[in-house]
C-alpha positions as CSV (number, residue, x, y, z in Angstrom):
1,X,0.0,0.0,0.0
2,X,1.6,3.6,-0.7
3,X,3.2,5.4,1.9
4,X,1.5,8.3,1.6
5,X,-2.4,7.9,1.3
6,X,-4.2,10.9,2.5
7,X,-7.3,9.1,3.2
8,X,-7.5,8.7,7.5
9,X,-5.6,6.2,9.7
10,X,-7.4,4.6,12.8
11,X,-6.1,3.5,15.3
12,X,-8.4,0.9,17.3
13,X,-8.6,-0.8,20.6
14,X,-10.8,-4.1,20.9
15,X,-12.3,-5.9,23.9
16,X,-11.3,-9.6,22.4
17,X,-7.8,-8.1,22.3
18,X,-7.8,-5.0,24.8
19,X,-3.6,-5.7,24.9
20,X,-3.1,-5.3,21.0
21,X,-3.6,-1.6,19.4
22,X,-4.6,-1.4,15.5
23,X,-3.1,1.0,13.4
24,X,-5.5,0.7,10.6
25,X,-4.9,2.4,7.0
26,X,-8.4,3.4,5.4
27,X,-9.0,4.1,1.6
28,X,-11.2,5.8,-0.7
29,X,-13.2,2.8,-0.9
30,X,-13.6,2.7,2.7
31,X,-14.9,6.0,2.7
32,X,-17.5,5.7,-0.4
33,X,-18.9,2.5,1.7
34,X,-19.3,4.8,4.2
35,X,-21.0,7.8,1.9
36,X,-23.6,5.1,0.8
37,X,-24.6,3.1,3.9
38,X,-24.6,6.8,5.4
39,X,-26.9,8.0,3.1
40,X,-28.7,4.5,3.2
41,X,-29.6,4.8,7.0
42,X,-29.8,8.4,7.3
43,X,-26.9,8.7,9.6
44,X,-25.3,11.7,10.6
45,X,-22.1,13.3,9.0
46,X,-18.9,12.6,9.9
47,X,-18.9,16.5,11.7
48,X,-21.9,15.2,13.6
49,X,-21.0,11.8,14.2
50,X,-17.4,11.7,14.1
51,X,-16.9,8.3,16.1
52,X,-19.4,6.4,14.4
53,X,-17.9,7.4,11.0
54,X,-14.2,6.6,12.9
55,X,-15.6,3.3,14.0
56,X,-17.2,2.2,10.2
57,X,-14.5,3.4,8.1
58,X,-12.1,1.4,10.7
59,X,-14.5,-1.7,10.0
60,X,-14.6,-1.6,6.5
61,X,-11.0,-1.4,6.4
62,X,-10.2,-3.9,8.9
63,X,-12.8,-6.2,6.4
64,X,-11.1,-5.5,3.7
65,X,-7.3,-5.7,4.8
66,X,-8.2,-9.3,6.3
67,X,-7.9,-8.1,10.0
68,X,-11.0,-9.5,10.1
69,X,-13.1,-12.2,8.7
70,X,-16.2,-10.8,6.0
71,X,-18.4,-12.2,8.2
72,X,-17.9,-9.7,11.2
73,X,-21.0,-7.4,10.6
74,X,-20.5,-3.8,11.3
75,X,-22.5,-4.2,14.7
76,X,-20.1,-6.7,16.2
77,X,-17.3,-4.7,15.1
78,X,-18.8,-1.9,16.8
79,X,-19.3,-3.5,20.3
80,X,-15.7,-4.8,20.0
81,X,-14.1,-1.5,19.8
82,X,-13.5,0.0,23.3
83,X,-11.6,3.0,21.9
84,X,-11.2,5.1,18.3
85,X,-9.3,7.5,17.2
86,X,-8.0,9.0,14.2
87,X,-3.7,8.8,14.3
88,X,-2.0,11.9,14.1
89,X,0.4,12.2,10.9
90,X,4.2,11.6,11.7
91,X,5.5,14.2,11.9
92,X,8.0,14.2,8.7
93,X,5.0,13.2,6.6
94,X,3.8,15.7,4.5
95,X,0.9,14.7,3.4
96,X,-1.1,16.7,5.8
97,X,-4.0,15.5,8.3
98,X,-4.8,12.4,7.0
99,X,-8.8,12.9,8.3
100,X,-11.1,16.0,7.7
101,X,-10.1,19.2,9.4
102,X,-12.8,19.2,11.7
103,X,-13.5,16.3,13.8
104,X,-15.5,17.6,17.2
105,X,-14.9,15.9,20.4
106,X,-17.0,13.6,22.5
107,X,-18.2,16.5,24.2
108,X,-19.5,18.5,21.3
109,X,-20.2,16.0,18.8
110,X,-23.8,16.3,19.3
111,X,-24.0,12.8,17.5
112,X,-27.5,11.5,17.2
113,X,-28.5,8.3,18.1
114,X,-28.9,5.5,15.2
115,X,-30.9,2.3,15.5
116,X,-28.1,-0.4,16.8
117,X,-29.8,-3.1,15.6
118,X,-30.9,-2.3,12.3
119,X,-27.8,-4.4,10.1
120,X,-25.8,-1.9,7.9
């Protein structure tokens, strides 16, 4: 995979490996998933739901880099993850901030709530 990709980098915690961090690489395709099952279920933006969109890009890239199996649906992915965040760019890469330039906090996310148990 190139060096450089400008598309975000997630790094993930798991309860069935709390010991292990993930460092996971997203791609464009990762994030047109997440444009159309967005726009499928009438989520939120990434502004105004910036861990949910950190927690399905992270899926669909951990599905398709074979972290995990195809068969993980988004909803088990997302009661595995304890903690998500997006990784800060080294700091000699110059490719910029590798995730939109506004990403709120957990305080002022104002994320609203989605039906958990409706499969993506």
């Amino acid at each position: 995979m190139p060096v450089n990709l400008k598309t975000p980098r997630v790094r993930v915690i798991r309860a069935s490996d709390p010991d292990k961090e993930q460092d996971i690489q997203t791609t464009n395709g990762d994030l047109v998933l997440w444009d159309r099952t967005r726009a499928k279920h009438k989520w939120p933006s990434f502004e105004d739901a910036p861990f949910l969109w950190l927690t399905f890009i992270s899926w669909a890239a951990a599905r398709r880099g074979g972290i995990i199996g195809l068969d993980v649906t988004y909803e088990a992915w997302e009661s595995d993850v304890l903690s998500v965040d997006a990784r800060e760019p080294d700091e000699d890469d110059e490719s910029g901030r590798p995730f939109p330039d506004r990403i709120a906090s957990a305080i002022d996310s104002g994320a609203g709530d989605i039906n958990a148990n409706e499969p993506v």
